[in-house]
PAKOLMAR-278613 format. One line per 2 residues: number of its first residue (from 1); for each residue x, y, z of N, C-alpha, C. Coordinates in Angstrom, 1 decimal, padded with zeros to 4 digits. Layout:
NUM = X:Y:Z:X:Y:Z:X:Y:Z ~ ...
This chain:
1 = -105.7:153.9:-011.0:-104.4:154.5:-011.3:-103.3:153.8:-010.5 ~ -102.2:153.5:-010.8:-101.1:152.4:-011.2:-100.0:154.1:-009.8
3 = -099.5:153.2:-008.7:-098.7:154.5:-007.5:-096.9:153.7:-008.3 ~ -096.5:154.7:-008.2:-095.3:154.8:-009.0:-094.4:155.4:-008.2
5 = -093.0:155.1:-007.7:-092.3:155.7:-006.5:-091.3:155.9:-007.6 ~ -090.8:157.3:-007.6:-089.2:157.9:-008.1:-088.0:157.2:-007.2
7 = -087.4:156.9:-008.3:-086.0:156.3:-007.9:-085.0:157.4:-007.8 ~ -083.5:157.2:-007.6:-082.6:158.0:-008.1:-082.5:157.4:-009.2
9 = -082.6:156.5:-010.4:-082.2:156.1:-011.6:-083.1:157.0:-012.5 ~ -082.5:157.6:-013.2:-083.4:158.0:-014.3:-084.7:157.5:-015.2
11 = -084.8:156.4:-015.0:-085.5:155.1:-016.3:-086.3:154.3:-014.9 ~ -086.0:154.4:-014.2:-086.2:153.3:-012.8:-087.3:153.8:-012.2
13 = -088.5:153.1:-012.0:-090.1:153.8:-011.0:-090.2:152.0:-010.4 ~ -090.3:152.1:-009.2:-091.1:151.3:-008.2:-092.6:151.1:-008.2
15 = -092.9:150.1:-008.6:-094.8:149.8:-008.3:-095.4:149.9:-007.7 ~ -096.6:149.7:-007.1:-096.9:149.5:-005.6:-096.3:147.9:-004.8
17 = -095.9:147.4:-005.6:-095.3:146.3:-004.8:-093.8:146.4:-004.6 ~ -093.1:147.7:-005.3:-092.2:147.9:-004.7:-091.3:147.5:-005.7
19 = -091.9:146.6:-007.1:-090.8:145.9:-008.3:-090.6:146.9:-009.0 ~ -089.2:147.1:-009.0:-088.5:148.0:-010.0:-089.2:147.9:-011.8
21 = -089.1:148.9:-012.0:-089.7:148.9:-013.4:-089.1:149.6:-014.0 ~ -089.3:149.5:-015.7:-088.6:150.9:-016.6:-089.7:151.7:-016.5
23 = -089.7:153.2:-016.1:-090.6:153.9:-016.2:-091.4:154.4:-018.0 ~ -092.6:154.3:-018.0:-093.3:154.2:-019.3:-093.9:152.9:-019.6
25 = -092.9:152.3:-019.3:-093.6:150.9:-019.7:-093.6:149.5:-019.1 ~ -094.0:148.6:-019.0:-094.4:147.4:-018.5:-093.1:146.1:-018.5
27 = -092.2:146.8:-018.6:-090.8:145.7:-018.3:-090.0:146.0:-016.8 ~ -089.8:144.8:-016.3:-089.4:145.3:-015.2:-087.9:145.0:-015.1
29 = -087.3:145.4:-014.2:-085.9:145.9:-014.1:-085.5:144.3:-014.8 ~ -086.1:143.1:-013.5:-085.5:142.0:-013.8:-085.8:141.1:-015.0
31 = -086.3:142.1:-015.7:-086.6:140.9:-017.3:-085.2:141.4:-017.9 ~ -085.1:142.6:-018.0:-083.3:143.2:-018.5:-082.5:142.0:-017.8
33 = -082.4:142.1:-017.2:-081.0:141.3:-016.4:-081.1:139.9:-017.1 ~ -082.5:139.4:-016.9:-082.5:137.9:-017.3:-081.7:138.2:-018.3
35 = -082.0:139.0:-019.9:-081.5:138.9:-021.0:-080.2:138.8:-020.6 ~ -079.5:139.5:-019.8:-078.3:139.5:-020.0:-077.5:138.3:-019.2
37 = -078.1:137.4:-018.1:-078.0:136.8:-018.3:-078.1:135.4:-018.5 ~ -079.2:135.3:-019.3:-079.1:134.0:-020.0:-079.1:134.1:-021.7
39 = -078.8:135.2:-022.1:-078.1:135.4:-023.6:-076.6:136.0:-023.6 ~ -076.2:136.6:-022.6:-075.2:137.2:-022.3:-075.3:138.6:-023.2
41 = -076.3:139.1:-023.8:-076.2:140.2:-024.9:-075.6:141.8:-023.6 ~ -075.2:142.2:-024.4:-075.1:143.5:-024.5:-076.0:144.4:-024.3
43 = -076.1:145.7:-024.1:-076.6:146.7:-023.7:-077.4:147.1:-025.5 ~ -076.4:147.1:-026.3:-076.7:147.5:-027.8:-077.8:146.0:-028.1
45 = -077.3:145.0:-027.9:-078.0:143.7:-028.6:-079.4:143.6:-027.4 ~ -079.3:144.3:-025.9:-081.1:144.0:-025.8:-082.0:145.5:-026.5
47 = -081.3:146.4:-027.2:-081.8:147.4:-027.4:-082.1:146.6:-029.3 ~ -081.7:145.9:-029.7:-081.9:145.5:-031.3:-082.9:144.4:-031.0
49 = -083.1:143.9:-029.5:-084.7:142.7:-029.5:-085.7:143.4:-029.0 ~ -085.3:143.9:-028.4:-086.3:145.1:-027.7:-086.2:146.9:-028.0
51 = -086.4:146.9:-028.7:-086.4:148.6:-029.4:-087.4:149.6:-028.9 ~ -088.1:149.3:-028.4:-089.0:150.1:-027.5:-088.3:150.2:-026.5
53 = -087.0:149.9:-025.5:-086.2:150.4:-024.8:-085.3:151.4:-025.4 ~ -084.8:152.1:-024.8:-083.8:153.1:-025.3:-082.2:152.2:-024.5
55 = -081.2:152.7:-025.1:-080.2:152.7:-024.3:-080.1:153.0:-023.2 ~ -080.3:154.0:-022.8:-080.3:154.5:-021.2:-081.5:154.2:-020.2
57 = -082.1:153.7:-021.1:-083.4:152.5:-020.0:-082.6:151.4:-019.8 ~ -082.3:150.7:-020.8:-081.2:149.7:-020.3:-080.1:149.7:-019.7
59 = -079.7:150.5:-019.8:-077.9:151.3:-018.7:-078.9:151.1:-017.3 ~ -080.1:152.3:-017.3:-080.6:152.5:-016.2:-080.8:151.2:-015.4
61 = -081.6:150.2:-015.7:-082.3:149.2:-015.5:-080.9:148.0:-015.1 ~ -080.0:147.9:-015.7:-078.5:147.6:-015.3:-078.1:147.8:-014.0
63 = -077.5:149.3:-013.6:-077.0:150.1:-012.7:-078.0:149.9:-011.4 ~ -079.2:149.4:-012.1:-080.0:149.4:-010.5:-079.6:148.1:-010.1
65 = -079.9:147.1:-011.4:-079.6:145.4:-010.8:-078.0:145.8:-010.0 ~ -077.3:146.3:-010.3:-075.8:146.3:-009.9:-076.0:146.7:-008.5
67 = -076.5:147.8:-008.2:-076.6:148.2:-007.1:-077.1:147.7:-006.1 ~ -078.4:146.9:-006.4:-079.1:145.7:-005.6:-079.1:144.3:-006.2
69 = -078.2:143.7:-006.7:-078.1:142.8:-006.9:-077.8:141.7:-005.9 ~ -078.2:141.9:-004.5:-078.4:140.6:-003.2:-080.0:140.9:-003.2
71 = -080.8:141.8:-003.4:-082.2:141.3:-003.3:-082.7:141.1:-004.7 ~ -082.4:141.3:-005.2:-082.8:141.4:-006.8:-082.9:140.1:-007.3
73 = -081.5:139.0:-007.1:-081.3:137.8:-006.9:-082.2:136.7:-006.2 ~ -082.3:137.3:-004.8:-082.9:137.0:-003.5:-084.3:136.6:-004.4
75 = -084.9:137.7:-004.7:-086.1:137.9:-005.3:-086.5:136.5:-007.2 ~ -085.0:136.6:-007.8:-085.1:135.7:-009.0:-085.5:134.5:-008.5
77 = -084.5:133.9:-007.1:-084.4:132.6:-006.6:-086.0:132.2:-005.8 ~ -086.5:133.0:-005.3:-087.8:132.7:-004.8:-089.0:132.9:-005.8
79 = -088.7:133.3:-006.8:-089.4:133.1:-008.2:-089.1:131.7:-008.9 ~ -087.6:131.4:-008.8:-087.8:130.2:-009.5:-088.7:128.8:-008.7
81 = -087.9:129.1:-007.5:-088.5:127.5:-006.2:-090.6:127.8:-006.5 ~ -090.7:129.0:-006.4:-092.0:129.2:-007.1:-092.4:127.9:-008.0
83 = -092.2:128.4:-008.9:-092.1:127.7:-010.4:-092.0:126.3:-010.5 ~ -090.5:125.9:-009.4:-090.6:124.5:-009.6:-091.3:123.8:-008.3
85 = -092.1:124.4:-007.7:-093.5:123.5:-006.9:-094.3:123.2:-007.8 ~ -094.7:124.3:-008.2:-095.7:124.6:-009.5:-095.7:123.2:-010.2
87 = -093.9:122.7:-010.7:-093.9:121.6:-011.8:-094.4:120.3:-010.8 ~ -094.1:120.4:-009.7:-094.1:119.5:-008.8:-095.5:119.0:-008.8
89 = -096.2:119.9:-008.6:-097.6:119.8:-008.4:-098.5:119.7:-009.5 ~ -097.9:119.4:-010.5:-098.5:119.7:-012.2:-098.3:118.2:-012.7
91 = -099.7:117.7:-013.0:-099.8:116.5:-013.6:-099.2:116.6:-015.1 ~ -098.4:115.6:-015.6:-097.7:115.9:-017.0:-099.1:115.6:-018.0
93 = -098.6:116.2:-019.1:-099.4:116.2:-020.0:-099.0:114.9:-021.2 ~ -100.2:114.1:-021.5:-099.5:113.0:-022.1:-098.5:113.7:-023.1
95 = -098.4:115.0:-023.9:-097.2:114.7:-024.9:-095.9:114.8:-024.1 ~ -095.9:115.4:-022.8:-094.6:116.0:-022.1:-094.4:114.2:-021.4
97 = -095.4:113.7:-021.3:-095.0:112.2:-020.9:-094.0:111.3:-022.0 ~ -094.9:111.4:-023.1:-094.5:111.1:-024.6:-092.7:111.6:-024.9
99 = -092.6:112.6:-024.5:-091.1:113.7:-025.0:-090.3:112.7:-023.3 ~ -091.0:113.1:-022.4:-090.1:112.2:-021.1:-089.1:110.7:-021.6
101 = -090.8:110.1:-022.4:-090.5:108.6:-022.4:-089.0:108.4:-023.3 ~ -089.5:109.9:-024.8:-088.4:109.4:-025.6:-086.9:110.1:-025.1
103 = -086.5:110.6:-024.2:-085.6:111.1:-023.8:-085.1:112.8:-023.7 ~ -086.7:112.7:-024.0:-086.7:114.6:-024.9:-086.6:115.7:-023.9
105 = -086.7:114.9:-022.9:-087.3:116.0:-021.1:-086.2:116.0:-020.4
């Protein structure tokens, strides 16, 4: 069984690791935000890709990033340097060599 901490946000439960989540279901605060920003959508337009959200899961899930948005951030940016060791340390694969050579990378 999955320990769940009440937030003051309505939509908002904490994991056991402490990652904000939408309560119900398996999206976490910071996948909202990415949408928003790196599509720039709207509150209405991540509710028309994602419809298993409600509006007020995404208001909710918003208002929290707003509210902590210096660790929230904190938290994106040590996910990405993550990621790009990861590339660092990752032999390419001949087609990503192939897409390199032609200028595609």
């Amino acid at each position: 069984m999955t320990l769940m901490v009440e937030t003051r946000y309505e939509h908002i439960v904490l994991d056991e690791q402490g990652v904000p989540r939408i309560a119900g279901t398996n999206t976490k605060v910071i996948e909202v935000v990415l949408d928003k920003i790196a599509y720039g959508w709207s509150a209405e337009e991540m509710h028309t890709h994602h419809p298993y959200l409600s509006l007020g899961q995404i208001h909710s899930a918003l208002a929290y990033y707003w509210d902590h948005q210096e660790s929230l951030d904190a938290d994106m940016q040590r996910r990405l340097e993550v990621v790009e060791e990861l590339q660092k340390a990752t032999t390419p694969t001949p087609f990503q060599e192939k897409l390199h050579r032609q200028g595609l990378l």
